[in-house]
PAKELUM-511764 format. One record per residue (C-alpha): residue number from 1; x, y, z. Coordinates in nm, 2 decimals. Example, Ala and Ser with C-alpha at 12.3 -4.5 7.8 and 13.67 -1.06 7.14 Angstrom:
# PAKELUM-511764
<1,<1.23,-0.45,0.78>>
<2,<1.37,-0.11,0.71>>
END
This chain:
# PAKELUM-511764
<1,<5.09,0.03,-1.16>>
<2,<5.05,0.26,-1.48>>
<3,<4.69,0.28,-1.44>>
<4,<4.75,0.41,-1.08>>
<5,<5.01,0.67,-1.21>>
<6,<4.77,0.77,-1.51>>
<7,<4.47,0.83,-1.30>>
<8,<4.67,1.01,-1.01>>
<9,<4.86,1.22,-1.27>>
<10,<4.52,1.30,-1.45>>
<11,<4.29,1.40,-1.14>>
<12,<4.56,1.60,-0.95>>
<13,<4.64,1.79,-1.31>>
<14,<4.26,1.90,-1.21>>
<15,<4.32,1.99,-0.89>>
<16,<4.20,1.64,-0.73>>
<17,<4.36,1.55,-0.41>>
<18,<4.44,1.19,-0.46>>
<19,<4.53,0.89,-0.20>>
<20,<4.62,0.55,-0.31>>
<21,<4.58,0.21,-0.18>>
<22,<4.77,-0.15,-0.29>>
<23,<4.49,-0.33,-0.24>>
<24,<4.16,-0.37,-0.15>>
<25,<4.17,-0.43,0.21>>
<26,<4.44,-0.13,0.26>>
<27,<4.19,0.03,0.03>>
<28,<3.89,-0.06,0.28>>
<29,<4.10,0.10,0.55>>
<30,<4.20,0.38,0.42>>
<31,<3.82,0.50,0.34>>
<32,<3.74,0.41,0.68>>
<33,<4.01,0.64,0.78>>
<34,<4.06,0.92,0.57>>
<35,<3.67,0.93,0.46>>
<36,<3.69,1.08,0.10>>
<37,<3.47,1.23,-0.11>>
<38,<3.46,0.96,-0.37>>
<39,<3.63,0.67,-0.41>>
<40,<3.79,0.49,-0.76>>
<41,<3.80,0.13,-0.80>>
<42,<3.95,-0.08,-0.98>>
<43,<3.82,-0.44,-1.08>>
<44,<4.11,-0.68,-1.03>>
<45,<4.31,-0.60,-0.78>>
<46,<4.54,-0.78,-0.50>>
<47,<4.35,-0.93,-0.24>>
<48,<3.93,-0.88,-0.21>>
<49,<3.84,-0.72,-0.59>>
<50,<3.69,-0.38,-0.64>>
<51,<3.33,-0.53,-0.64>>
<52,<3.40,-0.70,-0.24>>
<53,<3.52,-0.39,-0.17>>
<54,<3.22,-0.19,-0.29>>
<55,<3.01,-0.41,-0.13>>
<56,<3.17,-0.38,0.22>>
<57,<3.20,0.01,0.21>>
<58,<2.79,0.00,0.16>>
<59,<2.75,-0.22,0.45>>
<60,<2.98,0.00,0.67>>
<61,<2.73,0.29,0.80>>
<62,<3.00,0.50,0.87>>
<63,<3.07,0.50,0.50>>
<64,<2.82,0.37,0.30>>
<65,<2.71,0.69,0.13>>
<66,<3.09,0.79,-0.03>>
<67,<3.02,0.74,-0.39>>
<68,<3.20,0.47,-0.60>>
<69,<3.36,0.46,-0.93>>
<70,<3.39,0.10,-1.02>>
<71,<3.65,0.03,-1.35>>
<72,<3.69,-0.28,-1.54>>
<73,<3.86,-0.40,-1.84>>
<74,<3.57,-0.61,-1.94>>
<75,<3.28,-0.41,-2.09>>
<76,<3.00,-0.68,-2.10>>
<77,<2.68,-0.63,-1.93>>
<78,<2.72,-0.92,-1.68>>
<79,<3.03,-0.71,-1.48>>
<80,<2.84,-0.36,-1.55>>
<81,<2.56,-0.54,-1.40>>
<82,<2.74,-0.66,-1.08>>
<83,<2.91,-0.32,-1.03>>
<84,<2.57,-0.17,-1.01>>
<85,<2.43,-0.44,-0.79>>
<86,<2.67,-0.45,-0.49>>
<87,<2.63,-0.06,-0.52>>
<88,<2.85,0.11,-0.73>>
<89,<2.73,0.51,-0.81>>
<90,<2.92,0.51,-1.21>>
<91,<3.11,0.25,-1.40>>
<92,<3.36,0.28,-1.64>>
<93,<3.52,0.11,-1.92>>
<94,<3.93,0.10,-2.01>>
<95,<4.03,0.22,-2.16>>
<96,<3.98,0.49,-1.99>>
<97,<3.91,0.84,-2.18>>
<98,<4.16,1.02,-1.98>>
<99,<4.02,1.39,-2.04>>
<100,<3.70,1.30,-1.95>>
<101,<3.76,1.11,-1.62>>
<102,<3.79,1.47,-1.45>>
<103,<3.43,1.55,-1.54>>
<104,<3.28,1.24,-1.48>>
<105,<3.41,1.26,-1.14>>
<106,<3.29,1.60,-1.09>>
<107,<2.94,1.53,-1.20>>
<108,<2.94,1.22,-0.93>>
<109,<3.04,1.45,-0.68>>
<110,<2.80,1.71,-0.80>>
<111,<2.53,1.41,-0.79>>
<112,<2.66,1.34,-0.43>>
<113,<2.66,1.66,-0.32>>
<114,<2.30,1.73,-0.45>>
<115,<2.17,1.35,-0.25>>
<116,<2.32,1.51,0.12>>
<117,<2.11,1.82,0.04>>
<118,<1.84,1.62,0.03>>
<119,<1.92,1.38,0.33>>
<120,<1.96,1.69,0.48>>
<121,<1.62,1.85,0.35>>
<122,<1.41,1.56,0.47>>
<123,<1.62,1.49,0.84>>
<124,<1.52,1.83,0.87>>
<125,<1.14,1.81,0.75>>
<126,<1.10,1.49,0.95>>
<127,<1.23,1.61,1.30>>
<128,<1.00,1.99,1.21>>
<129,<0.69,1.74,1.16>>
<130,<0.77,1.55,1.47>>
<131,<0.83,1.86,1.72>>
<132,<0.46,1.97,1.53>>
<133,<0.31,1.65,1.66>>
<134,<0.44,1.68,1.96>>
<135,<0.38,2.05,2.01>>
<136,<0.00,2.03,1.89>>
<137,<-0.07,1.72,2.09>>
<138,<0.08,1.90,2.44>>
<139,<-0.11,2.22,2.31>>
<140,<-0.45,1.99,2.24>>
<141,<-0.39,1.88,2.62>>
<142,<-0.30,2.22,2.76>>
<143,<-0.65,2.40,2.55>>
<144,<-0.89,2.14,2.60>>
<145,<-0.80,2.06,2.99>>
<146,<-0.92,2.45,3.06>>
<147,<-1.14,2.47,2.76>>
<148,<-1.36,2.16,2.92>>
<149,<-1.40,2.34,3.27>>
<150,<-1.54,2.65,3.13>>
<151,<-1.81,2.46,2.88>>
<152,<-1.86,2.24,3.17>>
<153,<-1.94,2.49,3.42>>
<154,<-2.11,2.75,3.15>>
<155,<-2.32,2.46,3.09>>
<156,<-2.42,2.40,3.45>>
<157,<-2.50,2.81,3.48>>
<158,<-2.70,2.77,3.21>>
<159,<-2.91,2.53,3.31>>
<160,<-2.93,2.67,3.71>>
<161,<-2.79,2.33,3.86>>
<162,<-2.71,2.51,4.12>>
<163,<-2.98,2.76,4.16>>
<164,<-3.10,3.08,3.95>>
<165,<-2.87,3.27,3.86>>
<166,<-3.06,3.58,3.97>>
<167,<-3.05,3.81,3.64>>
<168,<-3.13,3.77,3.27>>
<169,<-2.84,3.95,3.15>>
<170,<-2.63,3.69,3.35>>
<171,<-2.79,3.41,3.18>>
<172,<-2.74,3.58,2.82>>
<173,<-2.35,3.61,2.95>>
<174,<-2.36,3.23,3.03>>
<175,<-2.54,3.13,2.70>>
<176,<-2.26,3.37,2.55>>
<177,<-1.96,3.20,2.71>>
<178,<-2.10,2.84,2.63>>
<179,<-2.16,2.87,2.26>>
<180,<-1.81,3.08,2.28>>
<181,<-1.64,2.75,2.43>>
<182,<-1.80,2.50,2.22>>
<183,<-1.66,2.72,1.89>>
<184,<-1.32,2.72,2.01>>
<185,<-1.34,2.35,2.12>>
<186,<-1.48,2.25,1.74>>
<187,<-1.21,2.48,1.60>>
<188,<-0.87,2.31,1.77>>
<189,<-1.07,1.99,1.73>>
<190,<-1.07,2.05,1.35>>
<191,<-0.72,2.19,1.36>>
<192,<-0.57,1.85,1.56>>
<193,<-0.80,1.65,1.32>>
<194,<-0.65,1.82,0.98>>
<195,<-0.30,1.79,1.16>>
<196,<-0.37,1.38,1.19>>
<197,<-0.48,1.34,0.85>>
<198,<-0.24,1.48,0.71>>
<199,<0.02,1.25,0.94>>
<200,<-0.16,0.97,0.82>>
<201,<-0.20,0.85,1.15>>
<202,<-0.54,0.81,1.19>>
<203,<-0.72,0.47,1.20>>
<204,<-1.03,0.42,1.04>>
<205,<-1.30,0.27,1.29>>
<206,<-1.53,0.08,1.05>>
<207,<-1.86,-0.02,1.03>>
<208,<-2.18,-0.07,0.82>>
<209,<-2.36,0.28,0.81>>
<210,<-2.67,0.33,0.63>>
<211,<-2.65,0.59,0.41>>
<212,<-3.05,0.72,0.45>>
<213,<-2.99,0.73,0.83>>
<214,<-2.66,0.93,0.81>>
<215,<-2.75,1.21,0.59>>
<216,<-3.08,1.23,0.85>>
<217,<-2.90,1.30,1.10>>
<218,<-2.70,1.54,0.97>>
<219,<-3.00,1.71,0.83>>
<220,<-3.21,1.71,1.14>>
<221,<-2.88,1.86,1.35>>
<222,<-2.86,2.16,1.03>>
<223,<-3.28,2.24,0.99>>
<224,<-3.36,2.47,1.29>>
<225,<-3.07,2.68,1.19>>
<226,<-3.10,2.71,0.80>>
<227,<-3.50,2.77,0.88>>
<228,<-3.42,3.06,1.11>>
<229,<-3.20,3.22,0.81>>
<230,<-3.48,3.13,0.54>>
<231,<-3.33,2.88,0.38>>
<232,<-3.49,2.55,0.29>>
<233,<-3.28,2.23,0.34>>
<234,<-3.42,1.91,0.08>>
<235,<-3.35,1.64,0.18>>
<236,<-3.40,1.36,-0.17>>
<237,<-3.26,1.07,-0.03>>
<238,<-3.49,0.75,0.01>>
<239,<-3.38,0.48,0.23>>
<240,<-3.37,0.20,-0.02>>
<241,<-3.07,-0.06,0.19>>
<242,<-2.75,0.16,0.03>>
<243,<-2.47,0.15,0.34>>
<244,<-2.14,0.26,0.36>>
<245,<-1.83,0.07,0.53>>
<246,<-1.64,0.33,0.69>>
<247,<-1.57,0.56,0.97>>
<248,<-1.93,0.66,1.08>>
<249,<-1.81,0.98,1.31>>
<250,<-1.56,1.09,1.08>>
<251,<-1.83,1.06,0.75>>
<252,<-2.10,1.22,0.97>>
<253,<-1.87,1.50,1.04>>
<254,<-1.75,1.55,0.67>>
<255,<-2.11,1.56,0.57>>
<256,<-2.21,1.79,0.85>>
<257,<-1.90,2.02,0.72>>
<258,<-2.06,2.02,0.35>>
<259,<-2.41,2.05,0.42>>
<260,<-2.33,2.31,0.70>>
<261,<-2.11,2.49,0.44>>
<262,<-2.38,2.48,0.17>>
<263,<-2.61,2.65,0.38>>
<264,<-2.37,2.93,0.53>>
<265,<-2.34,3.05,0.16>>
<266,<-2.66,3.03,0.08>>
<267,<-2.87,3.37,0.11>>
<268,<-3.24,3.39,0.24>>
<269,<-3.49,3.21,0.04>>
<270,<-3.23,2.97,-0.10>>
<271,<-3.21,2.62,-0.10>>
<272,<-2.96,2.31,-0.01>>
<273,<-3.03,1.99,-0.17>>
<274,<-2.89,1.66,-0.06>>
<275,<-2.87,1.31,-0.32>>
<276,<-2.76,1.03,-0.36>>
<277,<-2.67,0.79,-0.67>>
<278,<-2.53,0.50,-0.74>>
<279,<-2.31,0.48,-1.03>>
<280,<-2.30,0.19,-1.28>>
<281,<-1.97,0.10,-1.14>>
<282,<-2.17,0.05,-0.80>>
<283,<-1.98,0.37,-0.66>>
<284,<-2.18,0.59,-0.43>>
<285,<-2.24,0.96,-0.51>>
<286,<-2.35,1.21,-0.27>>
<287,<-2.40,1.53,-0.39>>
<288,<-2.51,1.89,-0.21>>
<289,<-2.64,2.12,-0.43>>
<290,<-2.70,2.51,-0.31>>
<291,<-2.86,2.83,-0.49>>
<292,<-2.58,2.98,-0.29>>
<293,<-2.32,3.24,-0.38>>
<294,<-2.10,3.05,-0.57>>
<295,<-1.70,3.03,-0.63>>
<296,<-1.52,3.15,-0.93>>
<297,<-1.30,2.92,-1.10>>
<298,<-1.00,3.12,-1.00>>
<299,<-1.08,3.08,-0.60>>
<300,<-1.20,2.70,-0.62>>
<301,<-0.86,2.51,-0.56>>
<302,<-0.81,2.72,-0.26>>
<303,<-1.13,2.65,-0.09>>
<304,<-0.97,2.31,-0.09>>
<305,<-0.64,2.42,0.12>>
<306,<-0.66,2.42,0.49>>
<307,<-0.71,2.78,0.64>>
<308,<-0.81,2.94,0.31>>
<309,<-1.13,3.08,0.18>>
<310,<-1.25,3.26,-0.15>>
<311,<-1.27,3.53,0.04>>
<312,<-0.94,3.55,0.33>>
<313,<-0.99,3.95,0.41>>
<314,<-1.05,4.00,0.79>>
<315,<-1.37,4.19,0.73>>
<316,<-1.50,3.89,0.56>>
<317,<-1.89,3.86,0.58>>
<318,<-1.84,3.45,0.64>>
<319,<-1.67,3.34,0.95>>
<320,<-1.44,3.01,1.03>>
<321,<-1.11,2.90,0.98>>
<322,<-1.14,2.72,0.63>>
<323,<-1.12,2.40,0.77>>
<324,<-1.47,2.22,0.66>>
<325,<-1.40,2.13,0.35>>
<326,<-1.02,2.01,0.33>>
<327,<-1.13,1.79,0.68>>
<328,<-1.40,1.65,0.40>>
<329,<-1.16,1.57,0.11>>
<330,<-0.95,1.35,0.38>>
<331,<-1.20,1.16,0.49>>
<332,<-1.32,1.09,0.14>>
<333,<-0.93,0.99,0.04>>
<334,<-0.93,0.79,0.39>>
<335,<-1.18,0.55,0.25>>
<336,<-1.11,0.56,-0.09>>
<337,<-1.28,0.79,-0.27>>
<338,<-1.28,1.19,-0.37>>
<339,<-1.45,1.51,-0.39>>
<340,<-1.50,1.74,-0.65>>
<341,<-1.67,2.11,-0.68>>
<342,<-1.87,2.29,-0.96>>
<343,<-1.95,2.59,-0.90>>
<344,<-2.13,2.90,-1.09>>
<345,<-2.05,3.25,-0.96>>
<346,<-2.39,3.44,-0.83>>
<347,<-2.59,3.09,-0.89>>
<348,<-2.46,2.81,-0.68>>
<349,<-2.23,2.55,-0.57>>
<350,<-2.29,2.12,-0.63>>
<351,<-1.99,1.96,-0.40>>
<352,<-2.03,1.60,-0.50>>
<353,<-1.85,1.30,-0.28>>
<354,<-1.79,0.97,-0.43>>
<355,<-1.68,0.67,-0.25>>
<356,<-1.57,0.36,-0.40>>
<357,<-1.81,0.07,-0.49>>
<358,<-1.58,-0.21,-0.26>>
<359,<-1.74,0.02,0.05>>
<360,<-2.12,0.01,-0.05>>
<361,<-2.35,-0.24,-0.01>>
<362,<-2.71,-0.30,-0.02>>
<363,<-2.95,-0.44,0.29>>
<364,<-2.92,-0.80,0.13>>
<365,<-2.56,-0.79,0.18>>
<366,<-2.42,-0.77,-0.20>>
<367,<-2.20,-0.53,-0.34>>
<368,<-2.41,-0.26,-0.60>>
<369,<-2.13,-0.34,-0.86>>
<370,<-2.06,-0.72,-0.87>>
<371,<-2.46,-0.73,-0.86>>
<372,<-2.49,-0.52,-1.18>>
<373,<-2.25,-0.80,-1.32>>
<374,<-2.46,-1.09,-1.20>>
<375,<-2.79,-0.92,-1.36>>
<376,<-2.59,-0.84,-1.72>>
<377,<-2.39,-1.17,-1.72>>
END
């Protein structure tokens, strides 16, 4: 009755377009039919109260997002408490502060308006990610199916499978169109890789690695190279039972990425050094340490970004598409750990990658951490 009247006189004195309902099931009704922008309700009414009523109109998906102002005569915590729980947006008290009930419902509308922006914003942001994956993984197909056959059959050439080709310059050609193919194979590989990461849909394939025989490898793939440029690659780590549980193909690649990147900044006569340590948490530290050009403290974050480098000028005097090191720093956050960078401008660079001590272990099978305990317990 008079609190009908009163808020219905008050709202449409504010230019509020206001429908009424007897009760809570014509009330249900009329939501479902005439969808308004927010909805009042009233604690006792005829029929199913305002709190049923609340909780059917945010079980109807057709509706369930229309805010709702619940009112009750009783202003203890137990009915604020319910209101809230079958899902009203505000609740108010009577008697009701007439002047204010116009703003109140303007800043719930306001709040409304502000929560479809951002249903909006992220419907919008999910289906743009999805059409990415979709687009890169038909594009992945579509580069690597053609991208396979010339590697293949540059490969072949190159090694006169079929015969001799019949002229040196051909053969440089070949050995030109090979190593060209191979770069543009490890560049969309990186580029679908850092895609996947950063979908969070890659799985981890795990297994014990040892850490003496992983950064050997990587070593013995990077020597001929950094010799040929001068540059001396020390390798400090002894092989003393320290392994790894993890990804072994995606921590060999991050390391490859590092050590690579360590030595295509460093200038002739330098030198890229590789250790390991084991903090007394049990956590494993790998560290690379150059005499290389080094980053300024302004340009470090961005050598962290995909597709960014200290120095992004076309005429740049280091090639590659920036992708090394942020492929590095998800690996490391895939199993756990981190990396960070020091670096001096003009002296060199230490990039060190620590992974957590739950994924080391020692040749005799214990954890480097809980075996610190046993010896100080």
């Amino acid at each position: 009755g008079t609190q009908r009247l009163l808020t219905r006189d008050t709202l449409e004195q504010d230019g509020f377009r206001v429908e009424e309902a007897p009760s809570g099931e014509i009330g249900l009704e009329r939501i479902r039919e005439l969808r308004p922008d927010l909805v009042l309700l009233d604690v006792m009414m005829p029929g199913i109260d305002g709190f049923e009523v609340c909780r059917q109109l945010r079980a109807d998906l057709e509706i369930c997002h229309t805010p709702v102002i619940i009112i009750s005569g009783r202003e203890d915590t137990e009915d604020i408490n319910k209101g809230f729980a079958v899902g009203a947006t505000d609740f108010l008290t009577k008697p009701v502060i007439w002047n204010l009930l116009p703003s109140r419902v303007r800043f719930v509308l306001r709040t409304k308006r502000l929560e479809q922006d951002l249903r909006a914003a992220t419907e919008v942001a999910e289906r743009a990610s999805e059409a990415k994956s979709a687009l890169l993984a038909t594009m992945g197909h579509e580069l690597r199916t053609p991208l396979n056959a010339i590697i293949g059959f540059s490969d072949m050439m190159r090694q006169s499978a079929c015969g001799p080709l019949g002229s040196p310059q051909y053969e440089e050609f070949v050995g030109h169109m090979y190593d060209s193919g191979m770069r543009l194979s490890n560049a969309i590989n990186a580029i679908l890789e850092i895609v996947s990461c950063e979908a969070g849909t890659i799985e981890l394939d795990q297994q014990e690695i040892g850490v003496a025989g992983l950064v050997e490898s990587v070593v013995a793939r990077l020597e001929s190279d950094a010799s040929d440029r001068g540059i001396r690659i020390v390798n400090d780590i002894v092989d003393t039972g320290v392994c790894i549980d993890g990804d072994e193909a995606r921590l060999r690649d991050a390391l490859y990425n590092l050590v690579s990147n360590a030595v295509k900044f460093t200038e002739t006569g330098g030198t890229v050094t590789v250790t390991a340590t084991l903090s007394e948490s049990g956590e494993l530290v790998l560290a690379i340490a150059d005499t290389g050009i080094g980053i300024t403290a302004e340009d470090l974050p961005r050598v962290m970004k995909p597709f960014e480098q200290a120095d992004s000028s076309l005429s740049r005097q280091y090639e590659g598409l920036g992708l090394g090191i942020p492929l590095a720093i998800a690996v490391a956050q895939m199993h756990g750990g981190n990396i960070d960078y020091e670096s001096d401008l003009g002296r060199g660079t230490t990039v060190r990658t620590t992974l957590p001590a739950q994924r080391i272990t020692i040749s005799d099978g214990t954890v480097p951490a809980r075996r610190a305990q046993q010896n100080t317990g």
